[in-house]
N, C-alpha and C positions, 0 to 999 in steps of 0.2 A: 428860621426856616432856611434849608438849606438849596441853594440855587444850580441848577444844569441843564446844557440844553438839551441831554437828551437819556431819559430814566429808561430801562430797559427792567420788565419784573421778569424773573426764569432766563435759567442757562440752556436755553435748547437749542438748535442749530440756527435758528434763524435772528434769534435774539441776542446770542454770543456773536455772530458774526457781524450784527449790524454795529454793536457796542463796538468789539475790536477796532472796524474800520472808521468807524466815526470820531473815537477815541485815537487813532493814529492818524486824522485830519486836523487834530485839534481842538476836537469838540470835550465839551467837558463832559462826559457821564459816568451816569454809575447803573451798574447791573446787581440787583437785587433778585438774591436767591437762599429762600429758607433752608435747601437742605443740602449741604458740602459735600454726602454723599451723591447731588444730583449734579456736582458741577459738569460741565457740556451736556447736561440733559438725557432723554428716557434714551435716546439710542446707543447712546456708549455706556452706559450706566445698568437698562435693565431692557433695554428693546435689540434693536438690531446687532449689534455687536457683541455683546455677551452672548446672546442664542446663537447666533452663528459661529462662535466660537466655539461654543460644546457641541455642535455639529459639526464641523470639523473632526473636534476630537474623536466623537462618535465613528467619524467614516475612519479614522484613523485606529481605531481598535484602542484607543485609553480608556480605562476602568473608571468610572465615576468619582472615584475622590481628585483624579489622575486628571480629568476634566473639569471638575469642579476650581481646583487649583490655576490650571490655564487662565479660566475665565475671568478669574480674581487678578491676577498678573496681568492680562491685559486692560482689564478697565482700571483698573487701579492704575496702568500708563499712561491710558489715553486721560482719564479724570485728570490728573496731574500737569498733562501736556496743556490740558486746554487750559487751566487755570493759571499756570505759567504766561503763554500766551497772550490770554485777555491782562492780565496784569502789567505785563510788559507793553501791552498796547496805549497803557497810562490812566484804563477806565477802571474807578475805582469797583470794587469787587465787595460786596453786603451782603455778609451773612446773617438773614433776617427774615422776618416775614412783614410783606407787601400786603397793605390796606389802602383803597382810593377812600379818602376825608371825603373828596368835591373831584372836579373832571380834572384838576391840574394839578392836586394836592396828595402824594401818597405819605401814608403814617407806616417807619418801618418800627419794626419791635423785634426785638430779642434777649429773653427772661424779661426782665423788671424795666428795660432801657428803650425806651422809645425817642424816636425823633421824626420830624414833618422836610420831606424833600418837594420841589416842585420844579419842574421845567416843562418847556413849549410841546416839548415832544414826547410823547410816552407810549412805549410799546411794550403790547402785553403779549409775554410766551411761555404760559404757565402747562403749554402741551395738555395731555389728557387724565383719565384715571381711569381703572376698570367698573365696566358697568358691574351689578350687583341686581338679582330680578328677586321678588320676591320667595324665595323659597326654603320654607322652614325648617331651621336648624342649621341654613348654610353658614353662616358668622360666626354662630355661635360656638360649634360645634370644632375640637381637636382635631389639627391636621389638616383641615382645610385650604389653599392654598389659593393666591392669583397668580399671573404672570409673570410679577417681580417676586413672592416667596417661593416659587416653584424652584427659582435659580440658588436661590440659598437654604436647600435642602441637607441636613448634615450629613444624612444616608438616603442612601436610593433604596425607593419603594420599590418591593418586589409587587406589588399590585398598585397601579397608580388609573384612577376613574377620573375623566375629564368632562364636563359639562359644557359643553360644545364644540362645535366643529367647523367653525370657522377656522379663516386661517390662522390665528394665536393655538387656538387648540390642534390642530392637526400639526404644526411646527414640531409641537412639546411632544404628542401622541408618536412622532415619528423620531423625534428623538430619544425619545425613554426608552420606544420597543427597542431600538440600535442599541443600545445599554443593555437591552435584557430585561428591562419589565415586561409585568402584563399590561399589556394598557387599552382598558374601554374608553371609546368614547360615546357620549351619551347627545345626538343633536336630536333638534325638535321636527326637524327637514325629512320628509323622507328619502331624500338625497344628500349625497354630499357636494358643495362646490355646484350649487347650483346656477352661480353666476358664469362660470365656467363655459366651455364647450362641453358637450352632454360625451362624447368619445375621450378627450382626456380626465374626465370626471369619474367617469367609470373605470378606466384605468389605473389611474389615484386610486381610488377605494381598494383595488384590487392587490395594486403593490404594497398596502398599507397592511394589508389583513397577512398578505405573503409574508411580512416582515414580524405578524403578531399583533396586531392592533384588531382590536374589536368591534363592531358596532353596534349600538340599540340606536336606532333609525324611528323615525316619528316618534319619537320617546317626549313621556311628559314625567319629570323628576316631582314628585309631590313631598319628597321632604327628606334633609339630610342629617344623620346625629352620630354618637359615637355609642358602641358598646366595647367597653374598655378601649385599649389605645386604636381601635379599627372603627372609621368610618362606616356606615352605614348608608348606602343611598337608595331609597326607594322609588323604584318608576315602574305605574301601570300596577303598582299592587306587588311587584317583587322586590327582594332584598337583594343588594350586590355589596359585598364587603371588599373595602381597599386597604389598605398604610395610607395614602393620602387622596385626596381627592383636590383638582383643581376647577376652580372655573373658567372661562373663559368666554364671556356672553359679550364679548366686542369693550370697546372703551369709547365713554363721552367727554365733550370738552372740562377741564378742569376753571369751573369760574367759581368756585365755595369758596366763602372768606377770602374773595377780593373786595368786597365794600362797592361793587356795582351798584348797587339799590340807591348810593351817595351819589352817585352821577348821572349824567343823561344818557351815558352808554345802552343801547339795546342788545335784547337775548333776539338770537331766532326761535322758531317756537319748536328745536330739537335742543338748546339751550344752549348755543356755541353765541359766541359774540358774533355781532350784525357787522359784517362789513362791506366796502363797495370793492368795485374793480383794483383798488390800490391799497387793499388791504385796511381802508382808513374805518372808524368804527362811526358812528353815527354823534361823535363830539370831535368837531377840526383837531386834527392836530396828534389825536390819540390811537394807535395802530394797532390790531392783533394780531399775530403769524404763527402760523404753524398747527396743530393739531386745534388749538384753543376756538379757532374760527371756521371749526366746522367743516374745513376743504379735505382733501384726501391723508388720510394718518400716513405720510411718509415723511421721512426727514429728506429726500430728495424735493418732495414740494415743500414743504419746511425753508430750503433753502434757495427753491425760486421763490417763496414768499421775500425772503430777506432781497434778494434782486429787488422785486416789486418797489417795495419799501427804499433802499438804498436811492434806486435810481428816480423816486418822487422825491426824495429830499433833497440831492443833489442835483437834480437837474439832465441830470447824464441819460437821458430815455425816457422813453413813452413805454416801457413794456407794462406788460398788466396781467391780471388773468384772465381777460378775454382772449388774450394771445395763446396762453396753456393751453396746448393740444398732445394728443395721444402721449396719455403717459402710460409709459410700463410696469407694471408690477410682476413681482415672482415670489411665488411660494416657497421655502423652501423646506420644501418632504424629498423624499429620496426616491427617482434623481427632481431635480428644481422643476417648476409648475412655472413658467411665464409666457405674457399675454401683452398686448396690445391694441388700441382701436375695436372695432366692435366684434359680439362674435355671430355668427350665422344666423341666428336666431333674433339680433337684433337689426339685422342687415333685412331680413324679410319683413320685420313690425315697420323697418324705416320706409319698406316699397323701392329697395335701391334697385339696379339691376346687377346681377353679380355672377361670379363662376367659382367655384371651391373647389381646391386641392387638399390630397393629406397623404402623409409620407408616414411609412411606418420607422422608426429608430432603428428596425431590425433588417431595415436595405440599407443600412448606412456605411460605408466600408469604415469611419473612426469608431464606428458604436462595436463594430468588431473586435479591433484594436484595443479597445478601452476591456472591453468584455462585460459589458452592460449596452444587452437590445431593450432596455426598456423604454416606452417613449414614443410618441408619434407629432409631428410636425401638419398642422392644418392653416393655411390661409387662405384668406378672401380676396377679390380683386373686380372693383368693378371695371365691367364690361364695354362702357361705354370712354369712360376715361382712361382706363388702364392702372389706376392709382391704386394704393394696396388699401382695405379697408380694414381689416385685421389679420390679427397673426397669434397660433396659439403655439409653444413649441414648449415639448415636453421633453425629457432627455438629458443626459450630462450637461452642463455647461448652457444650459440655455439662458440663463439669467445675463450673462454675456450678451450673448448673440442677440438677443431680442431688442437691444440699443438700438443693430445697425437696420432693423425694421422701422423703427420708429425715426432714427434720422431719416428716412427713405419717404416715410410720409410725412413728415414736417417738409420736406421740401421737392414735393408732389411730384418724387421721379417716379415715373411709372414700372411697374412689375419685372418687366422685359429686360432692364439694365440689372436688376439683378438676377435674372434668370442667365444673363451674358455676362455677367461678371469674372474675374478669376478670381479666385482664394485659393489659397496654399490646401497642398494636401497631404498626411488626409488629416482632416479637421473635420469638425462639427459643422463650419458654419460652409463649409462649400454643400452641402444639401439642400440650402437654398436654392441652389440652381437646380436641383431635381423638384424642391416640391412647388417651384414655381415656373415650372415644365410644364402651361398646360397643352 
């Protein structure tokens, strides 16, 4: 058996990063990852960076094959770079698949060739997989796609049907139309983007449909098959025929075929691994980070997961995820969907006391410039302390901008300082001082 102090299973951000550094402290490990197509994980590979690539392209007027080629050149750089990297950091690199024997024992395999590693430390970052609901003929059936075959499509569907409308599905649905397909989307909601502010939610749908995207809204899909090379989707009793159809019904943690059941490791009962404040899983010593333990699907919490983890083993801080506050997210449809802290609707369920602004894109002198008024800028502030409570900002460049809110409420400067700020003009983000004008 083969000894280290610290086994890392999956190359996803927060697991490649803990290996690297730990591995250029001196530590002996090894990072264990079945699939070489996945080296640095779902986000360079088939999540954030690939998608965002052919969106770019897309805003950039490249034709689909044109786009598709980008996408490959870049992951195919960045996979490369990472792998370099961890190599050079001196942690050995296993291309294999990861089995826990017992809590401290993993069994790697690949083809016929198996061997038993163990060490004190073991972190699991096998990231997620897409969920899959029951519904008949979806697997089975020609053409059918998820998130990651969507991206390695050899031609672009002139009719492409997507099966939800979360944000996976509306990315792809907003991507395609920009491409020139037809594109349905088919969600079970009778809204979209219902976690959303209910004003940029509606406005989404709006620019979505302007661009060619479809909707069947409170749709219930009863069953999907092919006649000849065309999908077939049926909801509500009618037929909608595509080229392909994708699904998109969110992603749960990936823990199949780790040999959990061998250990005292616990599931939560959504099926992510159980962990405490420090990432640690309910056997000393054993950690899960990143999508696998249930916390928020981004590789930006991915990689304060690895902080968490770094800084318990080293000693170097106290931080935790009790500390994790307002994080950001953004969508990106066209123009970017980003958010922050709570939004109005949750600010009334919490009893706060508040006051709400909202700025249209289309009094903005850069939205001018740019030549896109799409977009409206909303934030909350309570009233008592001044503090910001959220922030929803729709618009070019908002995915940017939405950081310097979130720094602002991590360190409870109140509203006013940025309403008195200066920023360069003209830009996006000097609008803050208008819609925080009250």
């Amino acid at each position: 058996m083969k000894a280290y102090d610290l086994i890392v299973i999956g190359f996803g951000k927060a697991g490649k990063t803990l290996a690297g550094k730990m591995a250029a402290a001196g530590k002996k490990v090894a990072l264990v990852e079945q699939n070489a197509a996945n080296y640095g994980g779902t986000c360079i590979n088939v999540g954030c960076i690939p998608t965002k690539t052919l969106i770019q392209a897309a805003e950039n007027n490249l034709t689909f094959d044109h786009a598709m080629t980008l996408k490959e050149t870049v992951t195919t750089r960045l996979r490369n770079k990472n792998q370099m990297v961890l190599e050079n950091s001196g942690a050995d690199l296993i291309n294999a698949h990861a089995k826990f024997i017992s809590n401290k024992v993993i069994e790697v395999s690949a083809g016929d060739e198996t061997e038993q590693l163990t060490a004190e430390t073991i972190v699991i970052n096998t990231g997620a997989v897409s969920n899959v609901f029951p519904i008949p003929g979806l697997l089975e059936s020609k053409h059918v796609v998820d998130s990651t075959g969507i991206q390695n499509l050899p031609e672009q569907p002139k009719r492409l049907g997507i099966i939800g409308g979360g944000n996976i599905g509306l990315e792809f649905a907003s991507l395609y139309a920009r491409l020139g397909s037809q594109v349905t989307v088919f969600e079970n909601s009778p809204v979209i983007l219902e976690r959303y502010e209910e004003v940029a939610a509606k406005l989404a749908q709006e620019y979505l449909e302007a661009d060619g995207v479809s909707f069947v809204l409170g749709s219930q899909v009863e069953a999907v098959a092919n006649r000849g090379e065309e999908v077939v989707v049926t909801e509500n009793g009618k037929e909608y025929l595509f080229d392909v159809v994708m699904y998109a019904m969110g992603r749960k943690p990936a823990t199949e075929g780790l040999g959990l059941v061998n250990t005292d490791i616990k599931l939560t009962d959504r099926g992510a691994v159980q962990v405490d404040d420090y990432c640690e899983t309910t056997v000393s010593g054993v950690y899960a980070v990143g999508d696998v333990n249930g916390g928020l699907q981004f590789t930006y919490t991915s990689l304060d997961d690895f902080r968490i983890v770094f800084g318990k083993l080293t000693g170097q801080g106290d931080y935790s995820l009790q500390n994790r506050q307002n994080v950001p997210n953004s969508l990106f449809i066209d123009p970017a969907l980003s958010q922050v802290g709570l939004t109005e609707k949750a600010v009334q369920e919490a009893g706060l006391p508040y006051k709400v602004n909202e700025l249209l894109v289309a009094n903005m002198p850069r939205a001018h410039v740019n030549n896109d008024l799409r977009g409206v800028y909303k934030v909350i502030v309570n009233t008592e302390t001044n503090e910001i409570l959220g922030a929803t900002l729709f618009g070019a460049g908002s995915h940017e901008i939405i950081n310097l809110i979130k720094m602002a409420m991590d360190n409870h400067i109140p509203y006013t300082y940025i309403k008195n700020q200066i920023f360069t003009h003209p830009t996006m983000a000097e609008n803050l001082n208008d819609v925080f004008n009250f």
